[in-house]
C-alpha positions in Angstrom: 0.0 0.0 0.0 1.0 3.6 -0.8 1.5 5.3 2.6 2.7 8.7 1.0 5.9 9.1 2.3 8.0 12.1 1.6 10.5 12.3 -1.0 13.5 11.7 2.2 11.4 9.2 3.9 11.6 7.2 0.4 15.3 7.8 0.9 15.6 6.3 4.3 13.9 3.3 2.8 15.8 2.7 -0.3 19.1 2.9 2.0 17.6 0.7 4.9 16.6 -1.4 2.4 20.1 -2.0 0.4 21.9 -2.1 3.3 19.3 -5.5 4.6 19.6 -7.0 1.3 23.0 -6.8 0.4 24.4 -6.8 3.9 22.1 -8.2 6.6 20.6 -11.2 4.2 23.4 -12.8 3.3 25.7 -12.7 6.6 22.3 -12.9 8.8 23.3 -16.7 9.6 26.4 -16.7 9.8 25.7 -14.1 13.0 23.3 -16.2 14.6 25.3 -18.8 14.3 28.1 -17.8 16.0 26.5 -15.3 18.3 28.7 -12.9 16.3 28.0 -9.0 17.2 27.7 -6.9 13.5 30.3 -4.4 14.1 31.1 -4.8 10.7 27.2 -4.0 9.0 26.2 -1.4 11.8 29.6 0.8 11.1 28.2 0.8 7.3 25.1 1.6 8.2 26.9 4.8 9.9 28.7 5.5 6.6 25.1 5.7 5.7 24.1 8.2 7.9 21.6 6.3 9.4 22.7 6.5 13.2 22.0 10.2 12.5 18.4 9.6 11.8 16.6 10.3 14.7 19.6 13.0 15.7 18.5 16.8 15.9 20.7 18.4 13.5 22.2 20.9 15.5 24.1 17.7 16.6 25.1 16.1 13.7 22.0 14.4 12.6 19.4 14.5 10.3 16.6 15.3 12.6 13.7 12.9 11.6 10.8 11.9 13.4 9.3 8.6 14.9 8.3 7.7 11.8 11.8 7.7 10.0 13.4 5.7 12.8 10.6 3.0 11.8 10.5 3.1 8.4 14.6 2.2 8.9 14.1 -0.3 11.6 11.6 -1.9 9.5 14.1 -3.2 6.7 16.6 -3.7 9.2 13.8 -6.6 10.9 13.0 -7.8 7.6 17.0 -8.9 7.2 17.4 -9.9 10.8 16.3 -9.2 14.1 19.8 -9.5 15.8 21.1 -6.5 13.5 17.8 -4.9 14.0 17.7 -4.5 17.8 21.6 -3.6 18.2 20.6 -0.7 16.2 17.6 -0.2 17.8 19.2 -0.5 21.0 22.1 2.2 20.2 18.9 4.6 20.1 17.8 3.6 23.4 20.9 4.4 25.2 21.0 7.9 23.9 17.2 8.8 23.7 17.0 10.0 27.5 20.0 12.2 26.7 17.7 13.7 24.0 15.3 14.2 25.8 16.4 15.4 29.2 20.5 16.0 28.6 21.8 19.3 29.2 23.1 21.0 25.5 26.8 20.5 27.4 25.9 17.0 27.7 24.2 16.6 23.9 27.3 17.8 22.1 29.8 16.0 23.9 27.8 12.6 23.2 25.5 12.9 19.8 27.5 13.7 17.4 29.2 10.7 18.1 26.8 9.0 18.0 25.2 10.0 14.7 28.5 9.7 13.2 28.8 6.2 14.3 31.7 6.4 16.3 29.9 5.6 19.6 27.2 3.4 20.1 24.4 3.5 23.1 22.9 1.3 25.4 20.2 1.2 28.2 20.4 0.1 31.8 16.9 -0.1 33.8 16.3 -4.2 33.9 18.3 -5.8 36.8 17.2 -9.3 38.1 14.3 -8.1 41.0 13.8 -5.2 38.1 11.8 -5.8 34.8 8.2 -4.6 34.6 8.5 -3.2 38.3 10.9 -0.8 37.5 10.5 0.5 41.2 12.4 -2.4 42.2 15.7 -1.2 41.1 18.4 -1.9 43.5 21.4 -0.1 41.7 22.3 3.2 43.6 24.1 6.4 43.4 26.0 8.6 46.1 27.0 12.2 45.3 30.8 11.7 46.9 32.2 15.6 46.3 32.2 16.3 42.5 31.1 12.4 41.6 28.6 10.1 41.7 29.5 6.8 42.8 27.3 3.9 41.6 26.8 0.7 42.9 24.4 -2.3 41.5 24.4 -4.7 38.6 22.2 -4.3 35.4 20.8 -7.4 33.6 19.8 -8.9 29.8 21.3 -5.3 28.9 21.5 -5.2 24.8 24.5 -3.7 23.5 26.5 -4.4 26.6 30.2 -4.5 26.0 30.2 -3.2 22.9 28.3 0.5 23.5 30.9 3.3 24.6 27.8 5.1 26.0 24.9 3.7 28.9 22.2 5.5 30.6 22.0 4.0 33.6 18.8 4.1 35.8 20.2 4.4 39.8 18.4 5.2 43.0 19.6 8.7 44.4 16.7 8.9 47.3 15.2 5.6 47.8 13.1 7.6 50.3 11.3 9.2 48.2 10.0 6.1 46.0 9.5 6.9 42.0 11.0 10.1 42.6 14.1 8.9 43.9 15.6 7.5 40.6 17.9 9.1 38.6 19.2 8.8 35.2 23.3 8.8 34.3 25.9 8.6 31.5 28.8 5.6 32.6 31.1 5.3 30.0 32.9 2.7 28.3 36.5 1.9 30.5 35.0 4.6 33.8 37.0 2.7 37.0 34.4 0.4 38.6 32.1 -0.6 35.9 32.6 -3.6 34.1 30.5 -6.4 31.8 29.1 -10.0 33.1 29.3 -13.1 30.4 27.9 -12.3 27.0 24.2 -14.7 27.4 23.4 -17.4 25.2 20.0 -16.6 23.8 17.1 -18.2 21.8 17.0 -15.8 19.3 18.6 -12.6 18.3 21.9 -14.1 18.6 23.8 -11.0 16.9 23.0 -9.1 19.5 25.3 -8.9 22.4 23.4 -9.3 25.8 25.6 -8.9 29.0 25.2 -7.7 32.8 26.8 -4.3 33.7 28.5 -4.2 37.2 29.0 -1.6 38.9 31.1 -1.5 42.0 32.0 1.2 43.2 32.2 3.4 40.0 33.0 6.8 40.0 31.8 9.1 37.2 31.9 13.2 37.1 29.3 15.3 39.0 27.8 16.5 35.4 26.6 13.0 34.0 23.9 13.3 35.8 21.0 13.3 33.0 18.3 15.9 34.0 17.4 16.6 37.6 18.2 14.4 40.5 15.0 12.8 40.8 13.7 12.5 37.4 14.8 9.1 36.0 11.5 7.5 36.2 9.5 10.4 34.1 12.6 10.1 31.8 12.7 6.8 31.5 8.9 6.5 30.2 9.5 9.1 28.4 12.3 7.2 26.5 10.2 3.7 26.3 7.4 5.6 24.6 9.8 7.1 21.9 11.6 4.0 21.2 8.3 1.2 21.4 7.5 2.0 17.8 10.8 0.7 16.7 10.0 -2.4 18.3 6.9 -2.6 16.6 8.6 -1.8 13.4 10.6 -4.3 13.9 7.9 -6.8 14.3 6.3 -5.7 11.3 9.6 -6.0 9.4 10.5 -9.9 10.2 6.7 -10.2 9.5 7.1 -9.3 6.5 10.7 -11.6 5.8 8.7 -14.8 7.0 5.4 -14.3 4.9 7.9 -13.4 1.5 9.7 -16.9 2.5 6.4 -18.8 3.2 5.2 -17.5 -0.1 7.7 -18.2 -2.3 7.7 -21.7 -0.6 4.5 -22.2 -1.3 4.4 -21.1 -4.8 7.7 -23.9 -5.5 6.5 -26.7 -3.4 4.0 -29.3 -5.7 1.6 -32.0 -3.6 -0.9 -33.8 -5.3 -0.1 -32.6 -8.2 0.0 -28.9 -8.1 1.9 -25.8 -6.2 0.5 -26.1 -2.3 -0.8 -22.4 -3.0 -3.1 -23.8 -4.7 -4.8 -24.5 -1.9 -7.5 -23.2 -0.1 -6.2 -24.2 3.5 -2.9 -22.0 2.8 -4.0 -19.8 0.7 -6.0 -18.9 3.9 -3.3 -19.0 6.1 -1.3 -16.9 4.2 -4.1 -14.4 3.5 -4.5 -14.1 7.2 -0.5 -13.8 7.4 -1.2 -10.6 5.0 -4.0 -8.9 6.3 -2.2 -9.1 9.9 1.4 -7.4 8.6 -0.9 -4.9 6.5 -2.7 -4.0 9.6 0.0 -4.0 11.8 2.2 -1.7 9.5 -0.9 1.1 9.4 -1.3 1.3 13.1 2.3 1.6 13.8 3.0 4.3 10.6 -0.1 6.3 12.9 1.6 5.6 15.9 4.6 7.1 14.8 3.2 10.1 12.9 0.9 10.6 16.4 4.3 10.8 18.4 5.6 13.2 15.9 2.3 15.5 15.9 1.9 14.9 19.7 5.0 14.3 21.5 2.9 15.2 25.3 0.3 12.4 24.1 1.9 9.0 23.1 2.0 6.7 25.7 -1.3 5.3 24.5 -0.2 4.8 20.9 2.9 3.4 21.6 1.8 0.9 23.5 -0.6 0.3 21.4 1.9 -0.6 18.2 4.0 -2.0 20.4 2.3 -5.1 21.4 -0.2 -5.4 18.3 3.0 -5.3 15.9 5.0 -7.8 18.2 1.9 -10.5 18.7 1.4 -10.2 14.8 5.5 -10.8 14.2 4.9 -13.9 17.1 1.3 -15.3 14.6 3.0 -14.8 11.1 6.6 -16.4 12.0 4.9 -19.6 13.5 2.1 -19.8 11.1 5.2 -19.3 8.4 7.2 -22.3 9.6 3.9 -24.5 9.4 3.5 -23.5 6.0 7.0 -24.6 5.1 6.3 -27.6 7.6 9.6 -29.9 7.7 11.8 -27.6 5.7 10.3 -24.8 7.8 12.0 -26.4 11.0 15.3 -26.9 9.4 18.1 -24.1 10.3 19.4 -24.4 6.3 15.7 -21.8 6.1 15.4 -18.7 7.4 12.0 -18.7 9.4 13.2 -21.0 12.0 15.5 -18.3 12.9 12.8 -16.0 12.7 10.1 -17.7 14.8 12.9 -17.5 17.6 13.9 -14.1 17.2 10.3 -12.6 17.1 9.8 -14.3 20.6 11.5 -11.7 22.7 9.8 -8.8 20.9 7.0 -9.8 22.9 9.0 -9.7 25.9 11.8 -6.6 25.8 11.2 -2.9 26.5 8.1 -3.8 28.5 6.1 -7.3 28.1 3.3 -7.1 26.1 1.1 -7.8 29.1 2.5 -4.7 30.6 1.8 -2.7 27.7 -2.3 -3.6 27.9 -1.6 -2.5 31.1 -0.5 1.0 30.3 -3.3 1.1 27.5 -6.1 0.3 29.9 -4.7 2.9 32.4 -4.8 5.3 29.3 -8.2 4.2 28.9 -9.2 4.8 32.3 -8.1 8.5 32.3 -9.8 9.3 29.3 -12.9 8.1 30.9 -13.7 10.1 33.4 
């Protein structure tokens, strides 16, 4: 369908869309296989300008919206969700200094980033930490001009290889939600150091590690913000970054229908192509109308956020968990198409059923986000 993108949007596409063909497609097993981190593909996509995206351009960036970080992210999960969510990740680490950072702060650390040079990554979830986010146990002191930070971070994507984290830490545990705040640890700062790279399921080029923290000292002036205001950031930053999640969903979607159809359109039973008949045809129609779907409410979300930045928690969440259950239906229902060969590693939606698992799962579960969209709901109702 013709969603009337601009003339740059088309752009963003045509690049995203190279890069996952030529690049992702080809090496995208090779990666899962050996759990192998795409240095190599995401430093292209910065000759690309594409870490720049979502950038403001006073900082080296191009300065698009919600919706040009999805259309992107969208390719990139058509090729492979490992390489998708290290990207996506790298914006995750560096939205809450976009949002909240000082301007000190945002030129020391985004033009790096949109240049590629640095890469981002985001520490809230610790192991008594996931949806409660209140739980957090990781704290920081003010010890003169420093902050010293204490804790361990879990399942944190981009660990070990991002130069740049936000780290969530308790500053006043007194004073509940409002006694979080956000900072920027760097890459080689004394204390702070990375746990075992996990062995996952799915979205194996992605590295997943825990952050420690013991002890770690970091300047005064990393704090992000106000002391105080992590949490507001925080859901700030989940409600910016959901829709690339979604996108994501909608892009390997997309990857497993292409493969199921082609499948079907080669593989003869009884005589004739199994397209032929009506039982997949349906499944596949179904496979269709879901992606379809799925792609117009998250192309609104986005647009929404960009339109209505004080009112998107609602939409996010919405994308968020539609897109991701659809990505969960379509990979599964693509495998059973393929049946046997379906199963096999030598095809790609075996890889893809697994990878589409955990976008039910990361930046908040999609039980959590019917959650948020009842209590949006429930306000509106008055």
């Amino acid at each position: 369908m013709d969603y009337f993108l601009s003339e740059e949007q088309q752009m963003i596409v045509d690049i995203a869309k190279q890069i996952t063909d030529e690049r992702i497609i080809p090496s995208r097993a090779e990666l899962d296989e050996k759990n192998e981190f795409p240095r190599q593909i995401l430093n292209e996509m910065a000759q690309a300008d594409l870490f720049g995206v979502p950038i403001p351009e006073e900082y080296g960036g191009f300065g698009g919206g919600c919706l040009d970080i999805v259309l992107t992210l969208e390719q990139f999960g058509r090729g492979c969700l490992g390489v998708g969510t290290a990207f996506a990740a790298n914006f995750l680490g560096v939205y809450p200094i976009i949002i909240a950072g000082s301007d000190e702060m945002k030129q020391k650390y985004l033009p790096d980033v949109a240049s590629g040079k640095r890469f981002g990554a985001f520490g809230l979830t610790e192991a008594n930490a996931g949806s409660d986010a209140s739980g957090i146990q990781t704290t920081a002191v003010l010890d003169g001009d420093e902050w010293v930070l204490n804790g361990t971070k879990q399942w944190i994507t981009n660990g070990g290889e991002a130069q740049i984290y936000s780290i969530v830490a308790i500053t006043d545990r007194s004073r509940g939600p409002r006694g979080a705040s956000l900072f920027v640890v760097e890459d080689g700062d004394p204390g702070f150091s990375y746990g075992v790279k996990e062995k996952k399921m799915g979205i194996r080029a992605s590295s997943t590690t825990e952050l420690i923290f013991k002890d770690c000292r970091i300047p005064k002036d990393r704090l992000i913000g106000r002391k105080g205001t992590g949490f507001i950031t925080v859901m700030k930053t989940l409600d910016l970054s959901r829709p690339g999640i979604a996108a994501l969903g909608v892009g390997v979607a997309q990857g497993a229908l292409d493969e199921a159809v082609r499948y079907a359109k080669q593989r003869n039973q009884f005589g004739k192509p199994i397209i032929a008949f009506q039982a997949v045809q349906h499944m596949l129609a179904d496979m269709a109308m879901g992606i379809e779907s799925a792609r117009a409410l998250v192309y609104s979300a986005a647009k929404h956020i960009q339109e209505h930045p004080k009112k998107m928690t609602k939409a996010s969440a919405m994308c968020k968990a539609y897109a991701t259950d659809v990505a969960m239906k379509v990979t599964t229902d693509a495998v059973q198409v393929m049946g046997g060969y379906g199963y096999m590693c030598e095809y790609p939606v075996e890889k893809m059923m697994r990878d589409a698992k955990i976008l039910q799962i990361y930046e908040g579960t999609n039980q959590i986000q019917r959650n948020v969209i009842g209590q949006e709901l429930n306000k509106e109702y008055l």
